[in-house]
N, C-alpha and C positions, 0 to 999 in steps of 0.2 A: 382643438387649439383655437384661441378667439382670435378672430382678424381686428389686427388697428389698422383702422383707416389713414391715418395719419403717416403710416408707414408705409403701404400698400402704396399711396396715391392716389384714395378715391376720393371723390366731390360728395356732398352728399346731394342728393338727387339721384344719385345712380351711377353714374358716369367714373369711367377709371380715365385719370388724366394721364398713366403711363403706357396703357391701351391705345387710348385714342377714340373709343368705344362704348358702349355699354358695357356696364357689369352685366355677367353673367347671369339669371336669374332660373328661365323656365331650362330642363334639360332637351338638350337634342340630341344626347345618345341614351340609351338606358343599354345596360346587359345584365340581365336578370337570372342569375343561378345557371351560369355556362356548368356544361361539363363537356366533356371528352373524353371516349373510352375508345384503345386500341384495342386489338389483340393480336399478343406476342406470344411468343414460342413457349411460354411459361406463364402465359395464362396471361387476362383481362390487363392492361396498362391504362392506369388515369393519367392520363396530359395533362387534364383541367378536373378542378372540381368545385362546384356552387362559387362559378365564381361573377361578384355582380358589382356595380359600381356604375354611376352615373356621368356623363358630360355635358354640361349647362352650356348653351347657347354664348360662342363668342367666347369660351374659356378653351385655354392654353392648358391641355393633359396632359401630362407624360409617365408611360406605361415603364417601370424598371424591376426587374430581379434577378437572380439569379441565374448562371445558363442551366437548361432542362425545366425551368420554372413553366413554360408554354406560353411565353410571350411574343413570339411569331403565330401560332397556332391562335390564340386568341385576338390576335391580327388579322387573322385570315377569315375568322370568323367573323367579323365585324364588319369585314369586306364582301361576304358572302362571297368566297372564293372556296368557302370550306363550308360544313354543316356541322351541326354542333351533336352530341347523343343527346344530351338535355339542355333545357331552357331556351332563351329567346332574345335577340336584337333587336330595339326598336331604334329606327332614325326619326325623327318629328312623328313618334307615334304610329308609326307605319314595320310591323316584322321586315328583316329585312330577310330575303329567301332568295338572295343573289346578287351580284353586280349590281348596280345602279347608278346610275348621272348624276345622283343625289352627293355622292360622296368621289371625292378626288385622291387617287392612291398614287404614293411616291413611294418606289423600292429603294434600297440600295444600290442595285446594276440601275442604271439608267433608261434600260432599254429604248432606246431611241430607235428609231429607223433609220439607219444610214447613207440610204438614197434620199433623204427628204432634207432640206436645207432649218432651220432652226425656226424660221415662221411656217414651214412645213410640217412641222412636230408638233409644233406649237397648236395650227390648226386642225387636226388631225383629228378630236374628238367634236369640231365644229360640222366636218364634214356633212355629217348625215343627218343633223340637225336642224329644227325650223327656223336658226337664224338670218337673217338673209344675207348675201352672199358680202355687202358693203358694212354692214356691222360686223363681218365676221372678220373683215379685215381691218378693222378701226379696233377692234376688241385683242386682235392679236398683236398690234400694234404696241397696245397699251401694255399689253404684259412681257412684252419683250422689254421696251422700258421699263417695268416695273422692277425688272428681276436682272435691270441691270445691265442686258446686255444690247446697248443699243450700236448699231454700227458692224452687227453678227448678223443680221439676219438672216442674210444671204450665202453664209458658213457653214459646214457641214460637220457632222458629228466627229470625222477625224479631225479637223480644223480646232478644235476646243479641248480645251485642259477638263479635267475632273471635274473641277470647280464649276463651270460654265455648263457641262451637259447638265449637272444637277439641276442647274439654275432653269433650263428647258424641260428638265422633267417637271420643275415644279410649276412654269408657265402651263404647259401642256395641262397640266391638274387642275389647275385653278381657269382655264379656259372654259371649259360649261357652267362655270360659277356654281361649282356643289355645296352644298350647304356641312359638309366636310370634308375637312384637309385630312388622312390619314396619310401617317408616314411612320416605316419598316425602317428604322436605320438609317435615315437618306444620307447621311456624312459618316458613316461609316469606311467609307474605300477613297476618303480623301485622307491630305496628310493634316497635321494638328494644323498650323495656321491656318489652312485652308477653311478647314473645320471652323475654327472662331468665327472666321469670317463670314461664313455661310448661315452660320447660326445667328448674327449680328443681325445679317438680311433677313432671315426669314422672321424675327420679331417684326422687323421694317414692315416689311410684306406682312402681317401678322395686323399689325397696328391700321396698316391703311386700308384692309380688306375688310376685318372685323371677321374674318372665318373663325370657326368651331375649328381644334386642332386636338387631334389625340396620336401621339410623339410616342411611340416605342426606342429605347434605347438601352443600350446596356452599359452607358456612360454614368455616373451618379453626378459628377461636375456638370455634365451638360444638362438634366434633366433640372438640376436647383439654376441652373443659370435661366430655362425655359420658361419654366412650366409655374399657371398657379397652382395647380395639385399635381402631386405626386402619387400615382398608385403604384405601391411596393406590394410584389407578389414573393411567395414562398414555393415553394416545389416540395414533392412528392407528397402528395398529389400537387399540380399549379393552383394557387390559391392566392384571395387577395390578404395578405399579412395585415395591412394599416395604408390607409389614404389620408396625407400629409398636405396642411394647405402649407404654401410659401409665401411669406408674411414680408416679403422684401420688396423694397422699389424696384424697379429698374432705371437705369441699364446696372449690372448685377457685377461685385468682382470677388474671383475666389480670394481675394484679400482681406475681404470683409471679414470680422469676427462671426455676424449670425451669419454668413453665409456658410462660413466653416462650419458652425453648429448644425446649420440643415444637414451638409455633405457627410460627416459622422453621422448623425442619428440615423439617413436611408442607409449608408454602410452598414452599419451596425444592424437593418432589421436582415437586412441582404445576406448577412452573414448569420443567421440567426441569433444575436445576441440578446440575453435576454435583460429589461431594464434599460434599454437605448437612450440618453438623456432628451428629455424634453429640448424645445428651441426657445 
């Protein structure tokens, strides 16, 4: 699908003027021919299979399909939380073969620490790190403001709505400054306004950081309101169906005609339909 710039919002020179940022150009994720083999009580289960797609530097992903598709499991993978039976994750070039500082993970549950106050959370992967201890707190600072919640710091996990711990899981993330935002869902177990809302900020936060973001969801509204591409997966086996750019400005409303057009075309591959109208 050819991108117009003139729709999109980019400059030419490179620059997206809806970002804030560069366009995206070299990749900072690669996953090259995932698979995934279980075994079930009736023999071998594929989760995943050859499944590969890229995420460029400073671009907005969002991971959607169908449930059973293996879009947690190919989460998990990415996060090196899990190992693959085939193929490979690169971040800037580097397999990735576990955990790393490199990449910032936001779940659904929040898991916060409870006994820790919200710039406590906050600091928490600062800890053990070469920062020193006065940027660590100038740094944490910042991102409390960023995300919003200034005037909390000193608040504790039961002191805050849904809304607000998300908002500290996602400072917490972005505190070692990973070179990826990976995020399972994170506005899943809030209620819908909530959700807009959070979603609004984390473009915000999206725009002023310039982070690489790769968005699992299993929203289709949310993922065209997000993301410049779209990777639509199919199931049985998990597989990548079609990767969809989003050819829309922001800030984005499902009231728009092309935006309706994107929201049907990803329904439609989700659903297997076959012939989905172009955008």
């Amino acid at each position: 699908m050819a991108v117009n710039d003139d729709e999109r919002g980019t400059e030419k020179g490179g620059r997206s003027t809806d970002s804030g940022h560069e366009t995206a150009t070299a990749a900072r994720v690669q996953v090259s021919d995932i698979a995934k083999h279980y075994e079930g009580n009736e023999g071998p289960i594929r989760a995943l299979e050859g499944v590969s797609f890229d995420v460029s530097d400073g671009e907005f992903v969002c991971l959607v399909g169908p449930s059973g598709c293996g879009k947690t499991t190919m989460f998990r993978i990415i996060a090196g939380l899990e190992s693959a039976t085939a193929g490979d994750v690169f971040l800037n070039d580097e397999r990735v073969d576990g955990p790393t500082s490199d990449m910032g993970v936001v779940f659904q549950e929040y898991h916060l620490f409870p006994w820790r106050t919200v710039r406590g959370n906050v600091a928490f992967g600062l800890e053990k790190s070469d920062v020193a201890a006065e940027e660590r707190r100038a740094r944490v600072e910042r991102l409390v403001e960023l995300v919003g919640l200034e005037g909390f710091g000193d608040s504790y996990p039961k002191e805050l709505s849904g809304g607000m711990k998300q908002r500290v899981a996602i400072a917490r993330a972005l505190a070692v400054d990973p070179d990826l935002l990976l995020m399972d869902e994170p506005f899943g177990a809030v209620d819908a306004q909530t959700r807009e809302m959070l979603q609004t900020e984390l473009l915000e936060i999206w725009r002023e950081t310039g982070k690489t973001v790769l968005f699992v969801t299993h929203d289709v509204e949310e993922a065209v309101k997000l993301a410049d591409r779209i990777v639509v997966m199919a199931k049985e086996p998990g597989r990548v169906r079609e990767v969809i750019d989003v050819d829309l400005p922001r800030p984005r409303a499902r009231s728009d005609a092309k935006f309706g057009r994107y929201y049907e075309r990803v329904l439609g591959l989700i659903r297997g339909e076959r012939g989905t109208p172009d955008v």
